[in-house]
C-alpha positions as CSV (number, residue, x, y, z in Angstrom):
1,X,27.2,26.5,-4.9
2,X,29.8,26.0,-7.3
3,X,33.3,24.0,-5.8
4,X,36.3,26.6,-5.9
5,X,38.4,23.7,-7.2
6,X,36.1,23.3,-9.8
7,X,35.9,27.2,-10.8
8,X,36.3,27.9,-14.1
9,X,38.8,30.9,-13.5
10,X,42.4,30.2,-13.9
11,X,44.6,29.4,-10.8
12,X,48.1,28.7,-10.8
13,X,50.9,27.9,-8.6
14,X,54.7,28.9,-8.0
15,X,57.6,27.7,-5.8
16,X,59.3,31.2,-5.8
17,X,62.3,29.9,-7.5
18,X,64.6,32.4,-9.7
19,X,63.6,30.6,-13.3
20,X,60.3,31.2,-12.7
21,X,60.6,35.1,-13.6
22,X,63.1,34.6,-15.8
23,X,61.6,32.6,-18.2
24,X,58.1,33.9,-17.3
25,X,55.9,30.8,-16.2
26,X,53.8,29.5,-13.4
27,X,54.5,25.4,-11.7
28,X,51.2,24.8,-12.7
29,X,47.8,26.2,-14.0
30,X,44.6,24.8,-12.8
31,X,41.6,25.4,-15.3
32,X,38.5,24.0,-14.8
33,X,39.1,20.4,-13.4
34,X,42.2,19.7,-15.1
35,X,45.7,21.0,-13.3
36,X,48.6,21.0,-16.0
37,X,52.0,20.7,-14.4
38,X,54.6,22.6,-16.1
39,X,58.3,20.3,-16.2
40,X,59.5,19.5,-12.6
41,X,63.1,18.8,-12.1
42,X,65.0,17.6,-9.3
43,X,65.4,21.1,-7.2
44,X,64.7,21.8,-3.3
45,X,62.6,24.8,-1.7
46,X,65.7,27.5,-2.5
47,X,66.0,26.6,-6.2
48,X,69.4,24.5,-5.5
49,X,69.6,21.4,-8.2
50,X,69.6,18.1,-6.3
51,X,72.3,15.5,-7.0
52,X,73.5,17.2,-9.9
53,X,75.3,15.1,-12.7
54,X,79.2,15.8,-13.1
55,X,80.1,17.9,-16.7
56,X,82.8,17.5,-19.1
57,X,85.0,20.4,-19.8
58,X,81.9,21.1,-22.8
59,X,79.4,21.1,-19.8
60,X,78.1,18.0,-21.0
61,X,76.8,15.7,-18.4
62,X,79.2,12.4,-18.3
63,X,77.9,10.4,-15.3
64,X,73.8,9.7,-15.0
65,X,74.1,7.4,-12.5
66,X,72.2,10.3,-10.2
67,X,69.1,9.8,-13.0
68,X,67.6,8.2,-9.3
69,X,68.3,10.7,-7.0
70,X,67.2,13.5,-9.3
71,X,64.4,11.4,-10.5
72,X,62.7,11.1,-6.7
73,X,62.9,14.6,-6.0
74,X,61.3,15.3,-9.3
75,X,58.6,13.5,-8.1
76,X,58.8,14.9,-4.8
77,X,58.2,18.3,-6.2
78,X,55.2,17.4,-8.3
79,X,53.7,16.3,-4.6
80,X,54.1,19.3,-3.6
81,X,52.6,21.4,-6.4
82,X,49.7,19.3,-7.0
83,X,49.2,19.6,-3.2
84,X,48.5,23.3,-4.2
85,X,45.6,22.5,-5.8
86,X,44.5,19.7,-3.0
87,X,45.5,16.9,-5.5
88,X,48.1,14.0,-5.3
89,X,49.7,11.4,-7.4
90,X,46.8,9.5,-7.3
91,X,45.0,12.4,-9.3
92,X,47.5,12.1,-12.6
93,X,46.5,10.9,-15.7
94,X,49.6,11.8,-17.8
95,X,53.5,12.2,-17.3
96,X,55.9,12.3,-19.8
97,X,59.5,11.9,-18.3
98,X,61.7,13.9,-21.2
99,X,65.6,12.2,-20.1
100,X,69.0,12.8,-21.5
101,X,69.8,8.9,-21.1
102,X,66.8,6.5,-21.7
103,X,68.8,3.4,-20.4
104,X,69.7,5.3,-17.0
105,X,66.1,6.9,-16.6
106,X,63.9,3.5,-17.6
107,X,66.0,1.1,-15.3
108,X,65.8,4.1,-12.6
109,X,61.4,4.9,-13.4
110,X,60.6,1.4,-12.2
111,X,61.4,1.8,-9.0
112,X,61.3,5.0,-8.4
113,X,57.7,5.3,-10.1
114,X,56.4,2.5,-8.0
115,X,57.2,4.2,-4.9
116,X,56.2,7.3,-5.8
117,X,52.5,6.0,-6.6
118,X,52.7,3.6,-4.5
119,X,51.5,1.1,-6.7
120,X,53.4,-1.9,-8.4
121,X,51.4,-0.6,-11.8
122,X,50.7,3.6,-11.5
123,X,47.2,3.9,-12.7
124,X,48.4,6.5,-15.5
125,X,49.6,7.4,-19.3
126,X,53.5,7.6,-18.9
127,X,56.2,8.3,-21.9
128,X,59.5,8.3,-21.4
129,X,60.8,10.8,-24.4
130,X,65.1,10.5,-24.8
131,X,66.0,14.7,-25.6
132,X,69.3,16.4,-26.5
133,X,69.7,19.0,-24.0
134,X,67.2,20.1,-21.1
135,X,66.9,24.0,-19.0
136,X,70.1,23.1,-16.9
137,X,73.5,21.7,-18.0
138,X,73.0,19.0,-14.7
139,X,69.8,18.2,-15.2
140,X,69.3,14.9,-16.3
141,X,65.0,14.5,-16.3
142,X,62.3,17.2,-16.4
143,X,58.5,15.6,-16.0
144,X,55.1,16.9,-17.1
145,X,51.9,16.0,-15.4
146,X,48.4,16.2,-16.0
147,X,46.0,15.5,-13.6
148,X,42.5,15.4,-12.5
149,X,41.6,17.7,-9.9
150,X,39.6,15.7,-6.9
151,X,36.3,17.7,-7.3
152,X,35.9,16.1,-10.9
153,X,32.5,14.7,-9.9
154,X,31.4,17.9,-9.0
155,X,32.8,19.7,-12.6
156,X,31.7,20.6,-15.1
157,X,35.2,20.1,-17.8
């Protein structure tokens, strides 16, 4: 009998925030073994930005010195969706951290990676990609994953 993690129909996953029908896209979508996690940012449950960075008059951020704070509950929220799909950190293969300051996010992605993956070297492909301008004026990181779904052994990809 066939693993329902391992079906080949496509499953996805939401958190219910507002951006989500706005724009028109699921968390994640699950096909096969392989879960592809849309860009997380740094929001809680109700869709509120965590330690979002202060704007010029331009609304331009001009302080990243939250690129930690924000950074964590990034993380924190890819937990969370991969959970959907009875998966975990240790199930990511690929992230790509897309920042509006390098400097800030690299000195803040060592620590904050490490804790996250709990390991001193996280067993997975990372870039780290400096952009213009990302979905929300205080947004300062968005990160992709792509992981393995546990039932691999069992699939069929």
């Amino acid at each position: 009998m066939e693993d329902f993690m391992c079906s080949p129909i496509k499953r996805t996953a939401n958190f219910g925030v507002p951006w989500e029908k706005a724009y028109g896209y699921s968390q994640a979508v699950q096909v096969k073994g392989i879960i592809y996690v849309s860009g997380q940012l740094s929001h809680d449950r109700a869709g509120n930005l965590v330690a979002p960075a202060r704007l010029d008059p331009a609304g331009r951020p001009v302080d990243f010195s939250n690129m930690e704070e924000q950074m964590r509950q990034t993380y924190a929220n890819a937990v969370a969706v991969l959970a959907e799909f009875g998966a975990s950190l240790d199930d990511v293969v690929e992230e790509t951290l897309y920042v509006l300051d390098v400097d800030a996010a690299f000195a803040a992605a060592g620590r904050v990676r490490k804790e996250m993956y709990g390991a001193e070297i996280p067993e997975c492909a990372s870039n780290l990609i400096g952009v213009s301008r990302l979905a929300f004026p205080e947004q300062l990181i968005e990160v992709t994953f792509r992981a393995i779904a546990p039932c691999v052994s069992l699939c069929s990809v």
